[in-house]
C-alpha positions as CSV (number, residue, x, y, z in Angstrom):
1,X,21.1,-23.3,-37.0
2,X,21.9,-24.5,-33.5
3,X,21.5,-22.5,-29.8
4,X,24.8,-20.9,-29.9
5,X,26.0,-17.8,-27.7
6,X,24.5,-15.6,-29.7
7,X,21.0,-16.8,-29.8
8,X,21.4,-16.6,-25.9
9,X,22.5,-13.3,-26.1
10,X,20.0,-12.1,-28.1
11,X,17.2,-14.2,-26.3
12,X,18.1,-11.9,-23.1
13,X,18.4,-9.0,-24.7
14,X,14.9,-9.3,-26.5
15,X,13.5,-10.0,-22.8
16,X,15.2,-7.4,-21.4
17,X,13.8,-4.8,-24.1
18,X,10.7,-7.0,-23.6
19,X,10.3,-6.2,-19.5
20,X,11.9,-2.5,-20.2
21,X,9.0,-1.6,-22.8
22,X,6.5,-2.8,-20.7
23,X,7.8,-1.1,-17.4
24,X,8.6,2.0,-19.6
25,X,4.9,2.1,-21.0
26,X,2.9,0.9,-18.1
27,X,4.5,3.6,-15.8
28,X,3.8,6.4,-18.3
29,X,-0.1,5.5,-18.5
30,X,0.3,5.7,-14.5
31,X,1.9,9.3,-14.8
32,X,-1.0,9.8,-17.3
33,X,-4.0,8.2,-15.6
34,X,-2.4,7.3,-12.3
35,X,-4.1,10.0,-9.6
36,X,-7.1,9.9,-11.9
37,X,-7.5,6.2,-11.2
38,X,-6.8,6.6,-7.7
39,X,-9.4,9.0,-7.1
40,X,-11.9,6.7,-8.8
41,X,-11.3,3.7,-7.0
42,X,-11.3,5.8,-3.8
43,X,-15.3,6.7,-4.9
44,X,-16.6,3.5,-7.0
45,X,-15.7,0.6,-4.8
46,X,-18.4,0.6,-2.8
47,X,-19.6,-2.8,-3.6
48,X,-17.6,-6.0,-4.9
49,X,-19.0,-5.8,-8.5
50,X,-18.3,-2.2,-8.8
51,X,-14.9,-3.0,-7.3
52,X,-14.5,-5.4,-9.7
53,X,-15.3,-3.2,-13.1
54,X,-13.0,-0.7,-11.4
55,X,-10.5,-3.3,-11.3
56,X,-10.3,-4.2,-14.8
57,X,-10.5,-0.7,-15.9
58,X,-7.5,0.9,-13.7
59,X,-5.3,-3.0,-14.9
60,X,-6.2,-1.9,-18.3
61,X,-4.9,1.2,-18.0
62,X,-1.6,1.3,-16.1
63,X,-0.8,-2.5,-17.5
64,X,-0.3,-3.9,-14.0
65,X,-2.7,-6.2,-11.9
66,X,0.5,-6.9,-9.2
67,X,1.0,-3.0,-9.3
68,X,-3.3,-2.6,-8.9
69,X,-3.1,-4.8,-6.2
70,X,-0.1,-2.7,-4.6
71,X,-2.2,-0.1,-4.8
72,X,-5.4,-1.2,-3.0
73,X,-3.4,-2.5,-0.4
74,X,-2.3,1.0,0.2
75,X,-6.2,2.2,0.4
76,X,-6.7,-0.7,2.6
77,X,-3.6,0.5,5.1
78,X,-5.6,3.8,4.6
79,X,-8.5,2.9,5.9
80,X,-10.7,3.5,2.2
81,X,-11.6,0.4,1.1
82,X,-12.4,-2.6,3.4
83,X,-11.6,-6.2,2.5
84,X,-14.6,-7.1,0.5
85,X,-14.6,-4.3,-1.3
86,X,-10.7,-4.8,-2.4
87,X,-11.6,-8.5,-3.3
88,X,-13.6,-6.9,-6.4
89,X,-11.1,-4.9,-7.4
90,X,-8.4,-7.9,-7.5
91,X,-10.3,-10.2,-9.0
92,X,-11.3,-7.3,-11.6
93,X,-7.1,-6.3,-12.1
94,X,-6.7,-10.0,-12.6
95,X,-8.6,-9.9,-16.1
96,X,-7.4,-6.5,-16.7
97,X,-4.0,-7.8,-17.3
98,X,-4.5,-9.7,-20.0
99,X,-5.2,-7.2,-22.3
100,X,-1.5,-7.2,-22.4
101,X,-1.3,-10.9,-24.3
102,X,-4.0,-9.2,-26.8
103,X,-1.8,-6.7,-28.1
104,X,1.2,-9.1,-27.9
105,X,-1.3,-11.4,-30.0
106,X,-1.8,-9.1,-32.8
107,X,1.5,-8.9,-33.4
108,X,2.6,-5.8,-34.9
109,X,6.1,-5.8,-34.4
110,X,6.6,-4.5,-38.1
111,X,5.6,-0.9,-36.1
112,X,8.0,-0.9,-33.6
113,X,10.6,0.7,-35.4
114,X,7.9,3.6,-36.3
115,X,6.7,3.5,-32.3
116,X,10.1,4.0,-31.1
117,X,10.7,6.9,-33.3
118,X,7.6,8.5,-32.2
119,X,7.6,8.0,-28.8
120,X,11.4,9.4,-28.6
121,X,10.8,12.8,-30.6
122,X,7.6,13.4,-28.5
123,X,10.0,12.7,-25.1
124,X,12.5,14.7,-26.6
125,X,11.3,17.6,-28.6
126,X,7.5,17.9,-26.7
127,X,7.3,20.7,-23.7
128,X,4.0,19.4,-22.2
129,X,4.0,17.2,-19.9
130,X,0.7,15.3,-21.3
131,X,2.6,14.8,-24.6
132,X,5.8,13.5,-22.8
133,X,3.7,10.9,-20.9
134,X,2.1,9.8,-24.4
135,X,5.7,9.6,-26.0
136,X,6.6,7.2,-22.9
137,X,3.7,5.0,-23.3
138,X,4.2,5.2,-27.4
139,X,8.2,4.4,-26.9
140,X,7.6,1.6,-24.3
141,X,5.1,-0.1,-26.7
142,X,7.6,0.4,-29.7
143,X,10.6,-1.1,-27.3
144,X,8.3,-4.1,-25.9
145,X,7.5,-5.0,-29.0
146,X,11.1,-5.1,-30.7
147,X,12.1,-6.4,-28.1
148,X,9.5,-9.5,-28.8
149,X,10.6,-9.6,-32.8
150,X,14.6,-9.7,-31.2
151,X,13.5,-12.4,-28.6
152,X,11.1,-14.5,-31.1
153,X,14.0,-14.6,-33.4
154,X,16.2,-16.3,-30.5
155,X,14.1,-18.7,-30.2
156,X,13.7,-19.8,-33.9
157,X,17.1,-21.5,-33.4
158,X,15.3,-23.5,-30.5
159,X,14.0,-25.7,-33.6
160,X,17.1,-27.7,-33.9
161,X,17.4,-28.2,-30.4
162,X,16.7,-32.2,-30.4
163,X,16.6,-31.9,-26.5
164,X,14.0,-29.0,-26.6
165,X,12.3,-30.9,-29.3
166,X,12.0,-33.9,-27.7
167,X,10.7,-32.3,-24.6
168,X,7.8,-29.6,-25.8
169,X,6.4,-32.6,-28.2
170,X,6.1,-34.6,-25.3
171,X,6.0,-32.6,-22.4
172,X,2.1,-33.4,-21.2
173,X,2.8,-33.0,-17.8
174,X,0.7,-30.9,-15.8
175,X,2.8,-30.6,-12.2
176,X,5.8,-29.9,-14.8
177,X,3.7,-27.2,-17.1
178,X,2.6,-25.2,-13.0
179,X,6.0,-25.5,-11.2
180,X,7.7,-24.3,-15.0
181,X,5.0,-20.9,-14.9
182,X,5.5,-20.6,-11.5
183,X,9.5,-20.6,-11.8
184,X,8.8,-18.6,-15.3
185,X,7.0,-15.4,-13.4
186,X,8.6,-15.8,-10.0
187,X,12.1,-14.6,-11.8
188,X,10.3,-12.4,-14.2
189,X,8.2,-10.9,-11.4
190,X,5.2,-10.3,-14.4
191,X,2.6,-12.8,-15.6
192,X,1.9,-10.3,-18.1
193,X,5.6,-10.4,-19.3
194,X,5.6,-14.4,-18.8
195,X,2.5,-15.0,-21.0
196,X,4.2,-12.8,-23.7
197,X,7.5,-15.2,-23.1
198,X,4.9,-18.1,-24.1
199,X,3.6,-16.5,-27.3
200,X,6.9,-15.7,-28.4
201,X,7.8,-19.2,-28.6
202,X,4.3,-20.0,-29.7
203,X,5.2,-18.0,-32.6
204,X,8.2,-20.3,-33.6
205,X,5.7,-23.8,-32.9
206,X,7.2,-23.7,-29.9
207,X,4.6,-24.3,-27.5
208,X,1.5,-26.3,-28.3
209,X,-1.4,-24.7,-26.5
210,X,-2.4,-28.0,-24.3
211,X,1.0,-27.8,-22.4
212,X,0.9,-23.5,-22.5
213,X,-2.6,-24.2,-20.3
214,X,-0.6,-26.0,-17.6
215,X,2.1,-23.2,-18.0
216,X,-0.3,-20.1,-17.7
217,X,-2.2,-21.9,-14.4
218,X,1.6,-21.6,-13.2
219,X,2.3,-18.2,-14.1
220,X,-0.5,-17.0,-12.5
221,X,0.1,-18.7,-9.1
222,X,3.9,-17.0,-9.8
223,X,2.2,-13.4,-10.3
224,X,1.5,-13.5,-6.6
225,X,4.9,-12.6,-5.2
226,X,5.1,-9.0,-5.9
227,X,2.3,-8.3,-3.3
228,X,3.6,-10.8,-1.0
229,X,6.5,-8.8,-0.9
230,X,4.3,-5.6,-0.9
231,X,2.3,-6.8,1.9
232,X,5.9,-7.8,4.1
233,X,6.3,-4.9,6.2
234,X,2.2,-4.2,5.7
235,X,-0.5,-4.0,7.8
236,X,-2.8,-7.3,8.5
237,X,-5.6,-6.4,5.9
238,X,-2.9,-5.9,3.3
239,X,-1.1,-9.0,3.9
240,X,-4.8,-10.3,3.1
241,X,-5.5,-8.8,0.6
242,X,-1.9,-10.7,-1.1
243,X,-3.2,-13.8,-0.1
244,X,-7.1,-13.2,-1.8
245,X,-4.4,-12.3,-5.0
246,X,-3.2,-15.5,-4.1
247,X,-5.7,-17.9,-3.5
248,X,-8.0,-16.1,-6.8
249,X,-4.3,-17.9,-9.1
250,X,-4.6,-21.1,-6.8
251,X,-8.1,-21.5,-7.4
252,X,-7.9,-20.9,-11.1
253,X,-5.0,-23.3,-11.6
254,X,-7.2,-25.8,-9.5
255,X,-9.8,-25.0,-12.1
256,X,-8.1,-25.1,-15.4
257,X,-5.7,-27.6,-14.9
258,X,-8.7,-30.4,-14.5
259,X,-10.4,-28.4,-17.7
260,X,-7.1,-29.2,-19.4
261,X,-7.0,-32.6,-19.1
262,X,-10.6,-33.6,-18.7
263,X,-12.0,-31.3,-21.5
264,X,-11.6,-30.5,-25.0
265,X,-10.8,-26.8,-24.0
266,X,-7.7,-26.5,-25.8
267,X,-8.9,-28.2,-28.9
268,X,-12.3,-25.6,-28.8
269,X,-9.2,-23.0,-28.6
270,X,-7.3,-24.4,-31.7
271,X,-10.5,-24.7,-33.6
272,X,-11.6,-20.8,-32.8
273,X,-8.0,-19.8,-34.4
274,X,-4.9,-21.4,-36.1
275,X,-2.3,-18.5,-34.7
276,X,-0.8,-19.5,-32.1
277,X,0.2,-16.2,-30.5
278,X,-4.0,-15.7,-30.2
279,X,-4.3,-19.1,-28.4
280,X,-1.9,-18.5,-25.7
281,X,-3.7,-15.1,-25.4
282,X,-7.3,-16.7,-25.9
283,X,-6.4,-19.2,-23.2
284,X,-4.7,-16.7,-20.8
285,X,-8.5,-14.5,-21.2
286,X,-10.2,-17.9,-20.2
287,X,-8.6,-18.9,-17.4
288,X,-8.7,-15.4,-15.8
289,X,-12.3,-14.8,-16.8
290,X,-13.9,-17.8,-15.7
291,X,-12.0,-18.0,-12.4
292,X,-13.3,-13.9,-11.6
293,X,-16.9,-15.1,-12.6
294,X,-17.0,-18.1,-10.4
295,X,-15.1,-16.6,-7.4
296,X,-17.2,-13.1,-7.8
297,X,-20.2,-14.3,-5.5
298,X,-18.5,-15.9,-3.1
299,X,-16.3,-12.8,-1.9
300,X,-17.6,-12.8,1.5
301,X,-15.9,-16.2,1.9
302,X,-12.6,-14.9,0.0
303,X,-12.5,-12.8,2.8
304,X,-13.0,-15.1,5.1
305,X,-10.3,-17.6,4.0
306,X,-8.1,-14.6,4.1
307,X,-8.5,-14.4,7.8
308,X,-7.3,-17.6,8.4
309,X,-3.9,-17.3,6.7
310,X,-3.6,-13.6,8.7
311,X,-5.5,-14.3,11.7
312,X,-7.7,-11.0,13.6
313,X,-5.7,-9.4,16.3
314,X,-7.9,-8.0,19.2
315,X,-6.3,-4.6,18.5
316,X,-7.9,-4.4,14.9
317,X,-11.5,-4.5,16.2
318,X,-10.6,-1.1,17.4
319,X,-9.9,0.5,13.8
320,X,-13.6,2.0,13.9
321,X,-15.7,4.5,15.6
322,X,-17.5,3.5,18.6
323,X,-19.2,7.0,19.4
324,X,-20.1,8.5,16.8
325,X,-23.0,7.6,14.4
326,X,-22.1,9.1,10.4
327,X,-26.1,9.4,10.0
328,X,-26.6,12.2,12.7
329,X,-24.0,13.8,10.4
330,X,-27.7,15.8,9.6
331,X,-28.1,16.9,13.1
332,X,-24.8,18.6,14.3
333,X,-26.5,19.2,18.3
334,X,-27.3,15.1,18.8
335,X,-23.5,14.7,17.3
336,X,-21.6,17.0,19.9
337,X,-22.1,14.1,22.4
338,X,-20.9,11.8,20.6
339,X,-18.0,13.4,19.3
340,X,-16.7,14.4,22.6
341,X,-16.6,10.7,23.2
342,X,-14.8,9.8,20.3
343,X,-12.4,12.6,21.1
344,X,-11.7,11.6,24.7
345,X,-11.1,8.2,23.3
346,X,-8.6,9.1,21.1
347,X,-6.8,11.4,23.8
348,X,-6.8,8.2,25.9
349,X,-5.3,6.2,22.7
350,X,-2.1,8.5,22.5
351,X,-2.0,9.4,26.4
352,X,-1.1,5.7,26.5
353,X,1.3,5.3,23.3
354,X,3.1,8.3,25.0
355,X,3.5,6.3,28.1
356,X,5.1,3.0,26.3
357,X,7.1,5.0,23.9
358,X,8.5,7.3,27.3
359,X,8.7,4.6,29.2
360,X,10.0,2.2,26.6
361,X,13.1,5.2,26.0
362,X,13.6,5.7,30.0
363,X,14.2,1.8,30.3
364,X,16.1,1.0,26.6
365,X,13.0,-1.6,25.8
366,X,11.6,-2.0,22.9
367,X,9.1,-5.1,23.6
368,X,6.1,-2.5,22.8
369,X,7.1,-1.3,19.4
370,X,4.1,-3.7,17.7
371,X,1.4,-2.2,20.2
372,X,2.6,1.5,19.5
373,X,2.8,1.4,16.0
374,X,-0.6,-0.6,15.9
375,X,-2.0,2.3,18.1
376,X,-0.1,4.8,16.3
377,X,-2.2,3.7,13.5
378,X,-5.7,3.7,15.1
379,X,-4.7,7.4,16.2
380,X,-4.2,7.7,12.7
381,X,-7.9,6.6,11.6
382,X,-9.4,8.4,14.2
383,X,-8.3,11.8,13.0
384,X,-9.6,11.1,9.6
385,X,-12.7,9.6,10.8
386,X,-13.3,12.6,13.1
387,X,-12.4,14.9,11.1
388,X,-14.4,13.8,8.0
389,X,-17.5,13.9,10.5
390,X,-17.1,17.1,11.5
391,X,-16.6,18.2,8.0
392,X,-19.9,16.8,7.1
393,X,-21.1,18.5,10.4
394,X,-20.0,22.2,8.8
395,X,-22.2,21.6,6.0
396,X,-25.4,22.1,8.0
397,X,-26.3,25.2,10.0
398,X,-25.8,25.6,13.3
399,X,-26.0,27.7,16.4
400,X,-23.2,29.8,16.7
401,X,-22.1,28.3,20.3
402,X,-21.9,24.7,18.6
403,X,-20.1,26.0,15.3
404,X,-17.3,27.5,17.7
405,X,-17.1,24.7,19.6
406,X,-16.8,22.4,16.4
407,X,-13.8,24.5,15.0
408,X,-11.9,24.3,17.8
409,X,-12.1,20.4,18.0
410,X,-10.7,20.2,14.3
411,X,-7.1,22.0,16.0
412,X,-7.3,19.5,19.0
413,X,-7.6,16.4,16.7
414,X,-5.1,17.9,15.0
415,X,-2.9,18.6,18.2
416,X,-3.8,14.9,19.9
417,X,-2.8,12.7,16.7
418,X,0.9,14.8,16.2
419,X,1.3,14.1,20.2
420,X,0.9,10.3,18.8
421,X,3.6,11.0,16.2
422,X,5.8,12.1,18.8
423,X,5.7,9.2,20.4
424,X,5.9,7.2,17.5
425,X,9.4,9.2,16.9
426,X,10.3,8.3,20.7
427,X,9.8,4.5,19.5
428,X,11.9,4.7,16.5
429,X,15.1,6.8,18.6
430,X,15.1,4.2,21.2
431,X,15.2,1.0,18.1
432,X,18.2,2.8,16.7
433,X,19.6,3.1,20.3
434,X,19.2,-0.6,21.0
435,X,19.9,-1.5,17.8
436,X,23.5,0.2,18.3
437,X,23.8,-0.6,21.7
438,X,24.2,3.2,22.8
439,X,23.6,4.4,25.6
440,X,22.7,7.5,27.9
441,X,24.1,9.0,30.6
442,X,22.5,8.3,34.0
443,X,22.6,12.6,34.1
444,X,20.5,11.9,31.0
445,X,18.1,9.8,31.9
446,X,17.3,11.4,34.9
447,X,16.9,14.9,32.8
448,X,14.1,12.9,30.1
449,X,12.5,11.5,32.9
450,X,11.7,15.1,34.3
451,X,10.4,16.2,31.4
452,X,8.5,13.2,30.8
453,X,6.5,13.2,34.1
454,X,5.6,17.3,33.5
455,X,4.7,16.4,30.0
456,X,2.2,14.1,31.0
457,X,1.1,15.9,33.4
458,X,0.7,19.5,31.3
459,X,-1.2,16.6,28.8
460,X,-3.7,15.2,31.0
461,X,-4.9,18.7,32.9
462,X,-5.3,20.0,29.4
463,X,-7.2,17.6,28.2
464,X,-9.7,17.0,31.2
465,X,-10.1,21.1,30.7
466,X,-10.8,20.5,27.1
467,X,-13.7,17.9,28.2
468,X,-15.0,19.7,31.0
469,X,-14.5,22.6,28.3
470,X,-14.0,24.5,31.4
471,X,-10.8,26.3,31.7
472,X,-10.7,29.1,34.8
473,X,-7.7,32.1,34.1
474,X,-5.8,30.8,37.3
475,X,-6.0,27.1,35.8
476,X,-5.0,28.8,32.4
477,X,-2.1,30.5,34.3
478,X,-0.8,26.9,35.6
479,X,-0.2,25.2,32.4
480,X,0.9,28.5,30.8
481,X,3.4,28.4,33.4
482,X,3.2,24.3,33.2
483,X,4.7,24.4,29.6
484,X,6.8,27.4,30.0
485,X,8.4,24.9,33.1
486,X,8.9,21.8,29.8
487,X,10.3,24.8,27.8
488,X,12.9,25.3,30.6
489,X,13.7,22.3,31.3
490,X,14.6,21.0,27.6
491,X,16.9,24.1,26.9
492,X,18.5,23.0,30.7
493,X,19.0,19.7,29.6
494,X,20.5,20.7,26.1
495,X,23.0,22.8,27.9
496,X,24.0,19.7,30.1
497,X,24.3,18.2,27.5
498,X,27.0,20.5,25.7
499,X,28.9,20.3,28.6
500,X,29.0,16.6,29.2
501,X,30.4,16.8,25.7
502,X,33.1,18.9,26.2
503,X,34.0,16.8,29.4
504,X,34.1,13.9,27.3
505,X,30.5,12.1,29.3
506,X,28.9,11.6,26.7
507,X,29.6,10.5,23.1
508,X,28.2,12.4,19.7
509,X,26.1,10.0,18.4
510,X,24.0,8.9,21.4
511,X,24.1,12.8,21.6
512,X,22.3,13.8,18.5
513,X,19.9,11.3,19.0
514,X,19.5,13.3,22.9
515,X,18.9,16.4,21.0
516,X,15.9,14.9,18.7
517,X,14.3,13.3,21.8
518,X,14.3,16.4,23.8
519,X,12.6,18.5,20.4
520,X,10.0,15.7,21.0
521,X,9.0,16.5,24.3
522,X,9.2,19.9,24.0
523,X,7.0,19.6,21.1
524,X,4.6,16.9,23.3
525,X,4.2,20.1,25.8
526,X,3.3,22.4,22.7
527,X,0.4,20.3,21.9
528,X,-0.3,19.6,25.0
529,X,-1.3,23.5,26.0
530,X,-2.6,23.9,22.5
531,X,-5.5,21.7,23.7
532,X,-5.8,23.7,27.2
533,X,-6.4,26.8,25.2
534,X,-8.8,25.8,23.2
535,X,-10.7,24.9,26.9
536,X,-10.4,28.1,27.8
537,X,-12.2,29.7,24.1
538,X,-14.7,27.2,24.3
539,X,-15.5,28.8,28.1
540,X,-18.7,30.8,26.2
541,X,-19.7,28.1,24.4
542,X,-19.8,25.6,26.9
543,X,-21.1,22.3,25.8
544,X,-21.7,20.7,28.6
């Protein structure tokens, strides 16, 4: 039997059934377990080794330790977990994963046929959604593993291959064995999937287990490009986080490929068992556990390294809070202070990001977009960090003047971080602008500039009032009349704009995007006089 078209054929179909059934099954344990895993690594990473347990079991569970890794580097954009606590968990998802070569291992491809039968009638015939998940996982383990009896098969006819032959009986090379893994899971995009490539010729005596150790410290290095492309458009610590993914595979092939060569590792291997599916597995399990255990208790230098491939910008010192202290979360009258602070603070934050996104839109520029959207996002961690404060703050009693007082800074958070998201939207109309080359009409401009300046303005009386919690009725009656004025001037502007339409001024595109921009502002002055009137019912209950 030689390598003919249909042994190629069938080769790619087997993988492709191969990466469907894992896909298939790994997302339907998410669906299953997903949120519940999420919640729990949200609650028991509070320290690298518990990270780390966490890790292997969520890996374990949705199949994944790329789509683990995705996911703490969403909790890290969120502000949950901090670096060292997301080095445990990666290090743990890394020897989750290989409980995927120990089912491969055990090879019980005779069931497929029954798997794919039962997973179909419960997707088909089942009304819960519970029993529907469990027919996905049951079908996607039925299709991976017919679709690693179709792709085994292909590779029988790699036997008579003198070429092939020739070059797995010799091939000792280790740079060969790391660049082959790394080329094998880079196009693949699943060391998981890769190492299950490697048994399936290990089950034809296709791949003697000293040159699949070489291969496997190259799959693993390969496994590192789904977070790097992840962590592209990421924030820094998530970018970070790809490289600790990366440098734990580096490390490990750094490891195991001396052990290879030096050692009699893969003989101990061969000696343990004589199936050759179970070595690749058994080897897979080593080099993943012994690289976790020695890299484990130096996370704080992980970390470290990490920095210097995604070096700290000044801006990221500020993602914390510099006022308020969580333990006087006990006493809610030594935390009104401080709170205040933090609030003025992050008024300040968007009074600013308001400013370069106004200014930014007035002028067609652009040049600030990093700054906002990095301050967009401290706006964004402030809210949650005041507001989980003040939540703690609610479970203890308290006079009646600082419970008040307390509810009413929950609706000014509120109203200061969706002033930030207006500007953010500001940011992002005046990208597409430049990135279209429209423009506005000088009429135009003139008209957002108006409303820009009373804006900020209505923004910064409301929120010294809001400080000074000290709001008098004629004040009250100012930015009453201050905002009714933005109100005015917005539906002013709209019908200018109408008109310059209908005389042919102004063209429909750059005129929708007009529209948006003024619902912006108008909405900036909303929020604006929300936080005024909260001033004014805080008058009784004066902090300060």
């Amino acid at each position: 039997m030689t390598m003919g078209i249909g042994n190629i054929l069938a080769l790619l179909g087997g993988l492709g059934a191969f990466l469907f059934g894992m896909k298939y099954m790994g997302d339907g344990l998410e669906a299953a377990a997903g949120p519940k895993m999420s919640n729990l690594m949200e609650t028991l990473t509070r320290t690298p080794v518990r990270g780390f347990l966490l890790g292997m079991l969520v890996t374990v569970a949705i199949q994944s330790s790329s789509a683990t890794t995705v996911m703490v580097m969403g909790f890290l954009n969120a502000g949950i977990l901090n670096l060292a606590q997301a080095t445990g968990v990666i290090i743990g998802a890394n020897i989750g994963t290989t409980i995927t070569s120990v089912l491969i291992a055990l090879d019980i491809s005779a069931m497929a046929p029954f798997c794919i039968f039962i997973g179909a009638a419960a997707l088909l015939y089942c009304k819960k959604r519970t029993y529907k998940h469990i027919g996905q996982v049951v079908l996607g383990f039925g299709i991976l593993f017919q679709g690693l009896d179709t792709m085994s098969g292909a590779m029988g006819a790699l036997k008579d291959v003198p070429a092939f032959q020739q070059f797995i009986t010799t091939a000792k090379n280790p740079i060969v064995g790391v660049l082959v893994g790394v080329l094998l899971c880079a196009v693949i995009q699943s060391s998981s999937a890769a190492v299950g490539v490697l048994q399936a010729l290990a089950l034809q005596g296709l791949m003697p287990i000293h040159f699949a150790s070489f291969i496997i410290c190259g799959i693993n290095i390969g496994s590192s490009v789904p977070p790097f492309l992840s962590a592209i458009s990421a924030k820094n610590n998530a970018k970070r986080a790809a490289c600790i993914y990366f440098i734990y595979n580096v490390i490990g092939a750094l490891l195991f490929v001396p052990i290879t060569l030096f050692t009699p590792f893969t003989d101990w291997i061969e000696m343990l068992t004589a199936v050759p599916m179970v070595q690749v597995s058994l080897c897979h399990i080593a080099f993943k556990v012994v690289t976790g255990l020695v890299l484990l208790p130096f996370t704080d230098g992980i970390v470290k390294l990490s920095y210097k491939f995604v070096p700290r910008k000044a801006h990221e010192d500020e993602r914390r809070l510099l006022f308020i202290d969580k333990n006087l979360a006990t006493s809610p009258s030594a935390a009104v202070a401080q709170i205040q602070k933090e609030v003025e603070r992050m008024s300040r934050v968007a009074r600013n990001n308001f400013v370069r996104a106004a200014e930014g839109l007035l002028k067609s520029d652009v040049s600030q977009a990093e700054l906002i959207r990095d301050q967009e996002d401290l706006i964004d961690y402030l809210n949650h960090g005041i507001t989980d404060f003040l939540v703690k703050i609610t479970k203890q009693e308290m006079p009646g003047r600082i419970s008040l007082y307390v509810s009413r800074i929950f609706h000014v958070v509120s109203d200061i971080e969706r002033i930030g998201d207006h500007a953010l939207n500001l940011l992002e109309r005046t990208e597409m602008f430049v990135d279209r080359e429209l423009l506005y009409s000088p009429m135009a401009i003139q008209e957002l500039e108006t409303i820009y300046e009373a804006d900020l303005y209505l923004f910064d009386r409301s929120i010294g009032a809001f400080l000074r919690q000290d709001l008098t009725d004629a004040e009250e009656g100012e930015l009453h009349d201050l905002e009714e004025r933005v109100d005015e001037l917005v539906l002013t502007s709209q019908d200018n704009h109408v008109a310059r339409l209908r005389r042919n001024e102004c063209q429909t595109e750059p005129g929708l995007v007009f529209d948006e921009v003024l619902n912006d502002l108008e909405r900036i002055g909303d929020h604006s006089f929300n936080i005024a009137q909260a001033a004014k019912k805080g008058k009784a209950a004066r902090m300060v």
